[in-house]
C-alpha positions in Angstrom: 164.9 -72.7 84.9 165.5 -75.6 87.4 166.4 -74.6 91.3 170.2 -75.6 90.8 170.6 -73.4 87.6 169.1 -70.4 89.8 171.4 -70.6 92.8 174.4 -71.1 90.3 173.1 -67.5 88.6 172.5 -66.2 92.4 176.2 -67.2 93.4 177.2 -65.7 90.0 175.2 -62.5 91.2 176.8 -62.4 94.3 180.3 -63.2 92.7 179.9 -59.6 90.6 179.4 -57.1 93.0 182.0 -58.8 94.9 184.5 -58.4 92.5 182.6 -54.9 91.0 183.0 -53.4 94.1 186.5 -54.3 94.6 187.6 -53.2 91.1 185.8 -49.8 91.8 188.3 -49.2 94.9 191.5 -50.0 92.1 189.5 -47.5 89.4 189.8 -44.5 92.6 193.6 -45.3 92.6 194.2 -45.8 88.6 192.3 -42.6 88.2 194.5 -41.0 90.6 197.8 -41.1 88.5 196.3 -41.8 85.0 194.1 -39.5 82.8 190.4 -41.4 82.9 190.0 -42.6 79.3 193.6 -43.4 79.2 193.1 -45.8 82.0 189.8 -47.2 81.0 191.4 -47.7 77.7 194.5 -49.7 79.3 192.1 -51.8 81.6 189.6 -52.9 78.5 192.8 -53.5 76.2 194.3 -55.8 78.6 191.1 -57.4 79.5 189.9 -57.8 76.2 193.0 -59.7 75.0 192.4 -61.8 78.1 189.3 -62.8 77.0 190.3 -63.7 73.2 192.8 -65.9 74.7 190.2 -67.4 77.0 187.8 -68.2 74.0 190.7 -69.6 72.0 192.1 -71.7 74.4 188.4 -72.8 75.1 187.5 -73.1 71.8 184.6 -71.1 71.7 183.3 -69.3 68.6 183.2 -65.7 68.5 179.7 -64.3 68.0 178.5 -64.2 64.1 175.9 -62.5 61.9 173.2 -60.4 64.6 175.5 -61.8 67.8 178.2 -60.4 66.3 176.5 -57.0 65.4 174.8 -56.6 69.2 177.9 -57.7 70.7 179.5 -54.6 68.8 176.4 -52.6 70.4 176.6 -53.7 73.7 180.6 -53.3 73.8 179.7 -49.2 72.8 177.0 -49.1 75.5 178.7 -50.9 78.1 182.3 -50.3 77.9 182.9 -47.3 75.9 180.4 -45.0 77.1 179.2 -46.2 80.5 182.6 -46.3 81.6 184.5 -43.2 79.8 181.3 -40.9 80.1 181.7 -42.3 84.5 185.1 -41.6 84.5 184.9 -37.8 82.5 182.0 -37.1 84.6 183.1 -38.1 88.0 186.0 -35.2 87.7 184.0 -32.3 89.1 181.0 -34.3 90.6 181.5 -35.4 93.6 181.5 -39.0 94.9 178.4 -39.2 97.0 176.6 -37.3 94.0 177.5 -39.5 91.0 177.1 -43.0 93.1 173.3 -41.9 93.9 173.0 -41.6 90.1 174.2 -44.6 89.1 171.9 -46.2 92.0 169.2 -45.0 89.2 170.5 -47.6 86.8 167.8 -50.6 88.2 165.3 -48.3 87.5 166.7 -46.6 84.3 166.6 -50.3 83.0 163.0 -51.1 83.9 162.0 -47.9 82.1 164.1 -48.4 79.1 163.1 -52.6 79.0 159.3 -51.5 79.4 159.3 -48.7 76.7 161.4 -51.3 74.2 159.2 -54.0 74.6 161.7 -56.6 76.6 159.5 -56.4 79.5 156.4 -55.7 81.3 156.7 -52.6 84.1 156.9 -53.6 87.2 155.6 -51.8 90.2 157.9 -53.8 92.7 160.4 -53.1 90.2 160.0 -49.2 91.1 159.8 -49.6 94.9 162.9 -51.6 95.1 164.9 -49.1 93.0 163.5 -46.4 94.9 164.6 -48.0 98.1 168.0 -49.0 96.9 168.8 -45.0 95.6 167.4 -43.8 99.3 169.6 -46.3 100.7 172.6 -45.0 98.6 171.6 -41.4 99.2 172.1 -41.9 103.5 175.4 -43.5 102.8 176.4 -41.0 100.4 175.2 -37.6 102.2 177.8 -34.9 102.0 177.1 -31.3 102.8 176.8 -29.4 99.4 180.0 -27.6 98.6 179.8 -25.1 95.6 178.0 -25.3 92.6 177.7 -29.0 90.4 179.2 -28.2 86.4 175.6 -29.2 84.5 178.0 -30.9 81.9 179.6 -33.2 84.6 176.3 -34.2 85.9 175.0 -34.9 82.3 177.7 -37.0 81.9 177.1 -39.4 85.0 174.0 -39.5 83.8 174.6 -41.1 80.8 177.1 -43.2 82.2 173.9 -44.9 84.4 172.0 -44.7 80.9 174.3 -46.4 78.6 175.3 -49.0 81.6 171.7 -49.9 81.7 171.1 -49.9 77.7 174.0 -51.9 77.7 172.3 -54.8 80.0 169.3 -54.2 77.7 171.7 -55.3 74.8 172.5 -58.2 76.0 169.5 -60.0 76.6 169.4 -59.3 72.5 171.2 -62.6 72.5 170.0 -64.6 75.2 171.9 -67.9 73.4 175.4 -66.5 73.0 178.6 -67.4 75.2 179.7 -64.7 77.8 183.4 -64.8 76.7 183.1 -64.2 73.4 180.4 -61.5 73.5 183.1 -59.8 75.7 186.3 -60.7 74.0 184.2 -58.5 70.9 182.5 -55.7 73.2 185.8 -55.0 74.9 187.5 -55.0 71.4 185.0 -52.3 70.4 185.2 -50.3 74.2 188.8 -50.2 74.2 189.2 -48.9 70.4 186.8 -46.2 71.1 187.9 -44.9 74.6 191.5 -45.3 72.7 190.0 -42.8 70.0 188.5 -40.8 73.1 192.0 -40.1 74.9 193.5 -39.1 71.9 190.7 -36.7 70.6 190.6 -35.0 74.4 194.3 -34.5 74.7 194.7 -37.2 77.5 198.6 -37.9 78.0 198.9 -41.6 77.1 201.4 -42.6 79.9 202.2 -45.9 81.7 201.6 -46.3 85.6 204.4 -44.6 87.0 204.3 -46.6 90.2 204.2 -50.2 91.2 200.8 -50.2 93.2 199.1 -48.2 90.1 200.5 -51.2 87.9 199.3 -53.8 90.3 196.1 -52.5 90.8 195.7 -51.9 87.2 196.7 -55.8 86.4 193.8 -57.2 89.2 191.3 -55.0 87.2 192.8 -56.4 83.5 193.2 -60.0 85.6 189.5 -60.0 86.6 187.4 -58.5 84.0 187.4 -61.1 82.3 185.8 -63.1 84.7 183.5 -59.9 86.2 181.9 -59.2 82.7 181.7 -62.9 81.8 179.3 -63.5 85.2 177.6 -60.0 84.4 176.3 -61.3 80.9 175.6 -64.7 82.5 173.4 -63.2 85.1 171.6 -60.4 82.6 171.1 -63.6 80.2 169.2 -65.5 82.7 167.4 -62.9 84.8 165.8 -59.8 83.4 167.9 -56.9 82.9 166.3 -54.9 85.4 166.7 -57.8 88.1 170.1 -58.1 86.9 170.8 -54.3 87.0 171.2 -54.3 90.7 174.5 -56.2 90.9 175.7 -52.4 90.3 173.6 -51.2 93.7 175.4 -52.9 95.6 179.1 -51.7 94.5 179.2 -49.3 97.2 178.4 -51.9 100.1 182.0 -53.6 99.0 183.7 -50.6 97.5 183.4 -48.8 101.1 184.7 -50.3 103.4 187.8 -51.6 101.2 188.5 -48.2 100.7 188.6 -47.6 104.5 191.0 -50.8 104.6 193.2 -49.9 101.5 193.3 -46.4 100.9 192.8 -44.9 104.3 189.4 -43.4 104.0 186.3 -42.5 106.8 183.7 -44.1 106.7 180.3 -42.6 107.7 177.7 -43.8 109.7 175.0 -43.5 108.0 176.2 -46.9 106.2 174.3 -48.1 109.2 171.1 -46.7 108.1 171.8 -46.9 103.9 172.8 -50.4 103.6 170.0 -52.3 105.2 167.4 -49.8 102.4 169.8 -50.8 100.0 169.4 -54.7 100.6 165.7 -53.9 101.1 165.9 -52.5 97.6 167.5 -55.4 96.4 165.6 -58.2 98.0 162.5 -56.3 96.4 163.2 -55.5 93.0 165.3 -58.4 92.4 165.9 -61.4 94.5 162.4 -62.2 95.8 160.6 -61.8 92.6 160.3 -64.3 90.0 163.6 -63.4 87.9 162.9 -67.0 85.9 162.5 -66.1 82.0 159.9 -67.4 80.0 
């Protein structure tokens, strides 16, 4: 990989969590007025007709043969039970809790990568993910208030699982396109957390106000584009360098929620982001995330 390819991946990096983070403050708000498969449902349905329309209009062959068959994993992992197992969990687990868990995702994916074979475990690997979960744990500190439902916590847990199987998937198919392997994994995310709403009794109702609908547009307006950069940056860098972009979330998702939805903001952001970025720097950025 040449220097310019690597700071187009690195702006693409950058360019995730940016728009991760931000989506993550409309997901709060969604979640607020509609049931949480329901809306996960709406947001992959949207986006994943997005992204058809994308590869059509760009002419770009949808995946075929194995492509086609990880693309159908990776759109189970990533989308249908990273994202409806987060939203089921997070009803009953608190915040603070659940985002310390997913910080666990870097080093869930160095694990899982090692044990599959995809790559060789990495000691800095495990002190930056360490670093970046202390760093998440400062921000995130809340005084303990009743007792956690095991189920609930289970469930986050194998939301930060399946999110980093799912980055594990992709480098399955380091060759294929980013839109189409979407346009396909959405398909399959959005039929299943479809199947999920129904099966669990969720009502199936539209926003009933105008900033739920606008919020939920942005997030079926800029998935395309967030997942499309996610693949990109997994398909170039390992999946446990690449697994990071979901650390740092909270450093974005924070402080917009302070700006849009009126919420405190602690101070111990002061101490947790600079371990986070420590983290970050160490298990990802400053190692050599070129592929053979």
């Amino acid at each position: 990989m040449t220097a310019p390819q690597d700071r187009r991946v690195l702006l693409a990096f950058f360019a995730v969590v940016i728009l991760g983070g931000t989506n993550l403050v409309l997901v709060v708000d969604v979640n607020r007025h509609l049931h949480p498969l329901w809306g996960a449902a709406l947001r992959f349905l949207g986006a994943g007709l997005l992204s058809c329309l994308d590869v059509l209009v760009l002419r770009q062959p949808l995946p075929r043969g194995r492509a086609l068959g990880v693309s159908v994993i990776y759109g189970v992992f990533g989308f249908a039970l990273s994202f409806g197992l987060f939203f089921w969990g997070t009803r009953h687990v608190p915040a603070g809790i659940a985002s310390v868990i997913m910080g666990t995702v870097p080093l869930l994916t160095l694990v899982l990568a090692a044990v599959q074979g995809l790559e060789r475990f990495r000691w800095r690997g495990l002190v930056g993910a360490l670093l970046a979960i202390a760093g998440i744990a400062v921000i995130s500190a809340r005084e303990p208030s009743g007792s956690l439902p095991v189920l609930s916590v289970l469930a986050v847990v194998g939301a930060a699982t399946a999110a980093a199987q799912a980055a594990i998937t992709i480098r399955r198919i380091p060759g294929a396109q980013p839109l189409p392997v979407n346009a396909v994994g959405m398909a399959v995310g959005a039929t299943l957390l479809l199947i999920g709403a129904v099966v669990t009794g969720e009502s199936l109702k539209a926003p009933s106000t105008v900033g739920v609908t606008i919020a939920l547009l942005v997030m079926i307006v800029t998935s395309p584009l967030l997942f499309a950069l996610y693949v990109l940056v997994v398909q170039r860098w390992s999946a446990s360098a690449a697994a990071y972009q979901l650390v740092l979330f909270p450093l974005v998702s924070i402080p917009l929620s302070a700006l849009l939805l009126d919420e405190s903001v602690s101070p111990a952001i002061l101490i947790g982001a600079p371990l986070v970025l420590l983290g970050v720097w160490v298990g990802a950025l400053a190692q050599d995330r070129r592929l053979r």
